[in-house]
Each structure stands twice: as C-alpha cells, then as structure tokens.
C-alpha positions in Angstrom: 68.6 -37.8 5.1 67.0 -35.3 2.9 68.0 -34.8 -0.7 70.1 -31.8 0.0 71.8 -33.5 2.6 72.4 -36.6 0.9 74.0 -34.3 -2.1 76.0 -32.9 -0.1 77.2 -35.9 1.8 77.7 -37.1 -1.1 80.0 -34.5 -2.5 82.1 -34.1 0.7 82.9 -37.7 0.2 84.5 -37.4 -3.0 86.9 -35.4 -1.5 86.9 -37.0 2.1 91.2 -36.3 2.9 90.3 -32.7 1.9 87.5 -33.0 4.0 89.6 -34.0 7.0 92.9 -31.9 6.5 90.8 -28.8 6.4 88.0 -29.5 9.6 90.3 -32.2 11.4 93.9 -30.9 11.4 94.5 -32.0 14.2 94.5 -36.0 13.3 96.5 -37.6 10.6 95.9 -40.4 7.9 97.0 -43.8 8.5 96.2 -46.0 5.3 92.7 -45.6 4.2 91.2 -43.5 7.7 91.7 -40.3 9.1 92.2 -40.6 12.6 91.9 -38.2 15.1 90.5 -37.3 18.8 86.9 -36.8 18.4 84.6 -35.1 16.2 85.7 -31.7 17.6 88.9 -31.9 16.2 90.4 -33.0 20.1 94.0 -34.5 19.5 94.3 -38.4 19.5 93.0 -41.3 18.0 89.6 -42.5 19.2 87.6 -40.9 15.6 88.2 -42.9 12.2 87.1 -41.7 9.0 87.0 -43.9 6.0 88.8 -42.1 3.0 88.1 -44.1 1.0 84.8 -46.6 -0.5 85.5 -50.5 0.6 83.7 -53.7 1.1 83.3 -52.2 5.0 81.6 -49.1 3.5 81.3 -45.8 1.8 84.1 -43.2 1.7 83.3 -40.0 4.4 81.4 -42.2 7.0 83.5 -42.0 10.7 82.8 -44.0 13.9 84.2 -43.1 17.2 85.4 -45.7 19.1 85.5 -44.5 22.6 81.9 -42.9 22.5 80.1 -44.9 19.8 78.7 -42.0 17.8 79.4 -42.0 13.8 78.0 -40.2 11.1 79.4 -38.6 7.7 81.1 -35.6 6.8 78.2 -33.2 7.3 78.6 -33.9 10.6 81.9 -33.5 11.0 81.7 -29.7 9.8 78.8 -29.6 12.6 80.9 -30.7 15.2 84.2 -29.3 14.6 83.2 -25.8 13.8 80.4 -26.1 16.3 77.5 -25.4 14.6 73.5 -25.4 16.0 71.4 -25.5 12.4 71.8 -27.7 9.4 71.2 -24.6 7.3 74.5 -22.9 8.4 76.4 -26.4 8.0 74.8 -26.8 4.6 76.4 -23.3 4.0 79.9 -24.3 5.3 79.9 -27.1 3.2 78.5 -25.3 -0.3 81.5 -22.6 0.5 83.9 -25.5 0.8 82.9 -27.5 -2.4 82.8 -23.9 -4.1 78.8 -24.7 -4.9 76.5 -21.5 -5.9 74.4 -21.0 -2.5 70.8 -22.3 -3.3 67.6 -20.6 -4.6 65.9 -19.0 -2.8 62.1 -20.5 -2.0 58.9 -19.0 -1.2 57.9 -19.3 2.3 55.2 -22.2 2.7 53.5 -23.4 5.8 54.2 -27.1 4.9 58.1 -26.3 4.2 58.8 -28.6 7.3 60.6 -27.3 10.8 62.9 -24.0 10.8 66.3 -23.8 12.1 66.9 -22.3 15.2 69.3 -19.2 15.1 71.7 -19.3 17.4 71.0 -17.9 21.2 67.4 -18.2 20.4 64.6 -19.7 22.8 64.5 -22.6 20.7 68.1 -23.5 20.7 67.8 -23.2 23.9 65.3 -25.5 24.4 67.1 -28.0 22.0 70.1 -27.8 24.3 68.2 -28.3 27.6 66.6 -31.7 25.5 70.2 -33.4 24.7 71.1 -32.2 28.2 70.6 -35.1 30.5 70.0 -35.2 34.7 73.1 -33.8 36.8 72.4 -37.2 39.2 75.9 -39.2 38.7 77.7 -36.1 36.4 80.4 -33.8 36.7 77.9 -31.2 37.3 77.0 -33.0 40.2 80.9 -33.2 41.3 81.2 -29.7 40.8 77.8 -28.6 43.3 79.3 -31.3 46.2 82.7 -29.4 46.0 81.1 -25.9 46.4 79.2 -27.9 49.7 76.2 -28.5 47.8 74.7 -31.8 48.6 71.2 -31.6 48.5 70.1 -31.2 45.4 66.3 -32.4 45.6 63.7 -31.0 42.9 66.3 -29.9 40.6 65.0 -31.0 37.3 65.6 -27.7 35.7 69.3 -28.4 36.1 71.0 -30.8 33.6 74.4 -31.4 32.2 76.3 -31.8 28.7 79.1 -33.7 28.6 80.5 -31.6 25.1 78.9 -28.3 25.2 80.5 -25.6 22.7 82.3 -22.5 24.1 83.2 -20.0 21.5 86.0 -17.4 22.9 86.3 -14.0 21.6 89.3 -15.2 19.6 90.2 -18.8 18.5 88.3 -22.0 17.5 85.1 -23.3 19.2 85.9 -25.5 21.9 84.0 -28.1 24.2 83.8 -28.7 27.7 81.4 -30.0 30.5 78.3 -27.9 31.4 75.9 -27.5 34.0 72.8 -26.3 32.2 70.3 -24.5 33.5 66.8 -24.5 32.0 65.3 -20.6 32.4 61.5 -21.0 32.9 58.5 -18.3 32.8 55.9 -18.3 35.1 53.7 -21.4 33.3 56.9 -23.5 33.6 58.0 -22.9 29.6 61.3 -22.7 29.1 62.4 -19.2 27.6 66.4 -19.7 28.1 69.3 -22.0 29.7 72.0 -20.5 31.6 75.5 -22.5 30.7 78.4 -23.0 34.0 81.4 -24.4 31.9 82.9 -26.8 34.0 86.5 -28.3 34.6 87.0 -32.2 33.2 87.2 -33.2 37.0 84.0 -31.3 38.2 86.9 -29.5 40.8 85.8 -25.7 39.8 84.8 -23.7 36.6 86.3 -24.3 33.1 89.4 -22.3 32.8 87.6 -19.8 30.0 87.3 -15.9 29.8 83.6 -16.0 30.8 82.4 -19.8 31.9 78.8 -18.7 33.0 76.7 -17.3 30.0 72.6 -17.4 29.4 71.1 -17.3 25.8 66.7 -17.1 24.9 64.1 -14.5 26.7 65.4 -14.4 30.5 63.9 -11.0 31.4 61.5 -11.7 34.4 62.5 -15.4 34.8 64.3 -17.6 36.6 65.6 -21.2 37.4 62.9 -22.2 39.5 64.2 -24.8 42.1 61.7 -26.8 44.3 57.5 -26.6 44.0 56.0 -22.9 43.7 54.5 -21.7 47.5 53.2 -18.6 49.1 56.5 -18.3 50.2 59.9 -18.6 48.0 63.4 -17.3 48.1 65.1 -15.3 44.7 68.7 -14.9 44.6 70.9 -13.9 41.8 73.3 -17.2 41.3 72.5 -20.4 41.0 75.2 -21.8 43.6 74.3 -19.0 46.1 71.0 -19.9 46.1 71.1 -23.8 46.5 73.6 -23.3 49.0 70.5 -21.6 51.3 68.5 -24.5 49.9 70.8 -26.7 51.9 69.3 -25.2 55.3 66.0 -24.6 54.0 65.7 -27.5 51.8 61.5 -27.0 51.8 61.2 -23.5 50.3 61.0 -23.1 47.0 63.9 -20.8 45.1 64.1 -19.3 42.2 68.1 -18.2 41.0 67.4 -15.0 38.8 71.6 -15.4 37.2 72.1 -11.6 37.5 71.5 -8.5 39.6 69.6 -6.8 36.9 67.4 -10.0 36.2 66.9 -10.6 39.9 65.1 -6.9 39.9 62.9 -7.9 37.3 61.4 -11.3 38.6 58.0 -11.9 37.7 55.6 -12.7 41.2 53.1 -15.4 41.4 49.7 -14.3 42.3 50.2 -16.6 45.2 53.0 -15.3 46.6 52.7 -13.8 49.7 56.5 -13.3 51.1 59.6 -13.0 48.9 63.4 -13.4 50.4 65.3 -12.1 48.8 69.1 -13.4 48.9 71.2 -10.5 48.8 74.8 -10.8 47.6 77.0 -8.3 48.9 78.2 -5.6 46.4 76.4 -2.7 45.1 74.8 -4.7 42.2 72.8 -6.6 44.8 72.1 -3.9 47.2 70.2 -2.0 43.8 68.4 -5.0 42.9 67.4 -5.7 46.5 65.9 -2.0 46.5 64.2 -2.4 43.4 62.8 -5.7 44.2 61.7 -4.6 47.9 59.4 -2.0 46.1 58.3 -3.5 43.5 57.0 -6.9 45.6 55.2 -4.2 48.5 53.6 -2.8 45.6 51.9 -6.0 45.1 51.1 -6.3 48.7 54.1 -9.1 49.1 55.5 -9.1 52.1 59.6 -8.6 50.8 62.5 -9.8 52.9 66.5 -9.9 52.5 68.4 -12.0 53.7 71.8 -11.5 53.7 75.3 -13.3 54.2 78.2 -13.1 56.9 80.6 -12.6 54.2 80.7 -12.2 50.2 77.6 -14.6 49.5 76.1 -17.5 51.0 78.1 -20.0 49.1 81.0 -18.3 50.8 79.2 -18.5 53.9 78.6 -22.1 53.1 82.2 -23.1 52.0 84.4 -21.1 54.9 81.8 -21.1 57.5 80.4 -24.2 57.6 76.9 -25.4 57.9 75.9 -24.9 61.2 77.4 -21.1 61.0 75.1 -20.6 58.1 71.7 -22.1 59.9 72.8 -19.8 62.4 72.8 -16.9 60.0 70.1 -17.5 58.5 67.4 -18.1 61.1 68.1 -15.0 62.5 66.7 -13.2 59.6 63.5 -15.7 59.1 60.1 -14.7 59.9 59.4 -16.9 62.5 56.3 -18.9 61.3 59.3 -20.0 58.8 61.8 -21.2 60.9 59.2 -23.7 61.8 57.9 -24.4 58.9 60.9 -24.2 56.4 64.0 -25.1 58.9 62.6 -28.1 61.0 64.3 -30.5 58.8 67.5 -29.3 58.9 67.8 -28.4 62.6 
C-alpha cells in the first residue's frame, strides 16, 4: 500500500461506524462489526467490518464470508460507489475526512502507472483482464437460452460476475455481464462491449439500457473464430453467433451497431464479406454503405438476410434446420461446401 493509501486507510479507520453508516447503509452493527450484504452495499449479512482495533485485528479491515474477498475501508468506498481509479477513491475519501485535496506535482516519467479515466481504452482493457472465460458462467446460460450452443473460438467473450451499472438516476448497481473484448485489426483491444445479464442467465438484466460499449470502437469489432479470405460482419453479438451455429467454420466479426457495422475495417486478405443484415432501416443503410465501400476494395460484398426480425429470431422461432435452410440459399456456393459441411 502506498503512503497515501496507507494515510488514508488509516484515517477512515478512526472513524470506521461513520465509515459504514455513510457507504454501507444498507447493513447494521452488531457489537463490534458492521455487517451487511457485500461490498456494494447488497442487503444481508455475508460482509463484516471490524469497528473497532482487537487482538483479531485492526479497526476498518472487512472479510466477506460468502466470497472470501477482504480489504479496508478504501475499498469499501471503491466498491460501493463503484469506482475504476484509486485517484477518484482517494478523492471520495479526502471529501469525506474533510482533508485539503493534495498538491499538485510536476509530471515525471518515473511517477509510476496513471489511472485510467473512466470509458477509456485502458479501463477497458482492465475490465476484459478481471473478466474470466464464459465456459461454465451465466453468460454461458444466457447464449444456450437464446439457442446458442456452439460457442468455439470465443476467447474475446468473458464474463464478470459484479460488473457496475450506473443508471441515469440512482446508485451504482452490480449485476452479471457478458463482456465483450473490441479488437482492431492487429488483435489489440480498443474497447469491450458490456450485456448485463439476469442472476439466472434467463434474459438481459432488467436496466434502462443493459448493452453498452466504452474505449475506440470505430472500425472494430468482436472478432469471433480465425481471420480468412472469407468472414461474416453483423451488427449484434447474438445475431451473429447464432449464424455461427450453421456455419461454425467462418470467421465473424459482430460490429454492436449499425453505424459501426458501416465502418468495419477490411483485412488485406479478405476477399468476400457477408454481411448479416438485420431487418430495419438502420441495417438496410449500413448494408448499403458497407456493400460500396468493400467493392471499392475489390471485395466481393454479400448480405445475407433473415426470414424474420434477425437471425437470432430466426434461430429461436424457427428452429435450426429452418435457418440452414435460409441461409444456404444465399451462400456462394464454393461456401456451402466449404463453410456448411459440418453442420449439414
């Protein structure tokens, strides 16, 4: 811990019941802890924080029983108000303790690694690393519910068990995610694209908006499966790995919008793009735009399109065999061969 942490830590502490009545109001004391739900202020009685010093240990230090994660008050602010960057909970906690916000210091090359603002590339990257592999996960529950079930070459998808959501009005909250890593051409990740999921994996998170990207997404994607001359680029990820399910060999490349599906970036490789149309006038513009700008590069452009509102709807009320169907009829042929073989 560094020596403005440790200060800080420190002083929070000495007034650890403050501490809790003010970031955990939703737990009570009982003797010398604080208990309460989790570090996100969740109803219950999983988290303890010690109020005061004994023989088992300082004052502000918390353990959580169901999950095994502790820490001390600092982190506590982090997680309740849910906070990215140690500079803004060092902030939170100065305004709390009513301490003079620091001097400032001269920019140095050796001052150590910055914070990373909030919806930057590099909080999006940080995300993406304490993400782990959907294999096993609610994410996983969710994709099988939609009809997804082959889900090879999907490293770029993860899940967080507690990733923040902050509504338009009201506290930050936490629920599952499916995250999304948003990669440029090289493979470098430039963004993640968040699906806020239900506890069960059954559908989306009840929220206002549950799908939302942060970093540099302009020209890329979520790139699904091993880069080809030929490859598929749809708008959402669902829509897209539902195709994957009868062309499970082609690599795809979910864009997350019309407007960023229009603005793909092409492999000098490529030589034929599909594009997987989704049918509303957002997709019908980004098709045009795309089928121009991939004959301009002497890629040979292709839509495919579904039966009803998108191919994950196709999928779910239609049934596989409907969509194989569907879907071959609007294949070059050299590609039903070479891409649907498998799944015939």
């Amino acid at each position: 811990m560094s020596g403005i942490a440790h200060d800080l830590s420190r002083r929070l502490a000495d007034r650890a019941e403050a501490v809790c009545r003010h970031y955990l109001s939703n737990g009570r004391r009982e003797g010398r802890y604080w208990l309460v739900g989790d570090i996100r202020n969740t109803p219950g009685r999983s988290l303890f924080v010690r109020l005061q010093a004994s023989a088992k240990g300082p004052a502000g230090k918390w353990t959580d029983a169901a999950t095994g994660e502790h820490g001390d008050l600092l982190d506590v602010i982090r997680g309740s108000l849910g906070l990215l960057d140690f500079a803004e909970v060092a902030d939170e906690a100065r305004a709390f303790l009513n301490l003079p916000p620091p001097e400032p210091k001269p920019a140095s090359p050796c001052r150590g690694i910055a914070s990373a603002p909030s919806g930057s590339v590099e909080a999006a990257r940080r995300l993406f690393a304490m993400s782990r592999p959907i294999a096993g996960t609610i994410a996983e529950t969710y994709l099988r519910q939609r009809g997804i079930t082959l889900l090879h070459e999907t490293g770029n998808l993860r899940f967080h068990p507690r990733c923040y959501y902050k509504p338009d009005d009201g506290p930050t909250e936490t629920w599952p995610a499916m995250i999304a890593a948003v990669t440029d051409l090289t493979g470098r990740i430039t963004g993640v694209h968040r699906t806020w999921l239900a506890p069960d994996g059954s559908d989306m998170a009840p929220v206002d908006t549950p799908r939302k990207a942060m970093g540099d997404l302009l020209g890329c994607t979520v790139r699904i499966g091993v880069p080809d001359t030929v490859m598929a680029a749809g708008e959402g990820i669902e829509t897209v790995l539902s195709l994957r399910q009868v062309l499970p060999n082609m690599a795809m490349a979910p864009a997350l919008s019309a407007a960023h599906l229009a603005a793909i970036l092409f492999r000098p490789s490529l030589r034929r793009l599909y594009i997987v149309r989704d049918r509303d006038p957002a997709g019908d513009a980004a098709r045009d735009t795309l089928i121009k700008r991939a004959n301009a590069e002497g890629i040979e452009a292709i839509c495919l399109s579904p039966a009803l509102g998108d191919f994950n709807e196709d999928l779910q009320r239609l049934g596989m065999d409907a969509l194989r169907a569907c879907v071959r009829l609007q294949l070059a042929p050299e590609d039903v061969l070479r891409f649907m073989s498998l799944a015939s």
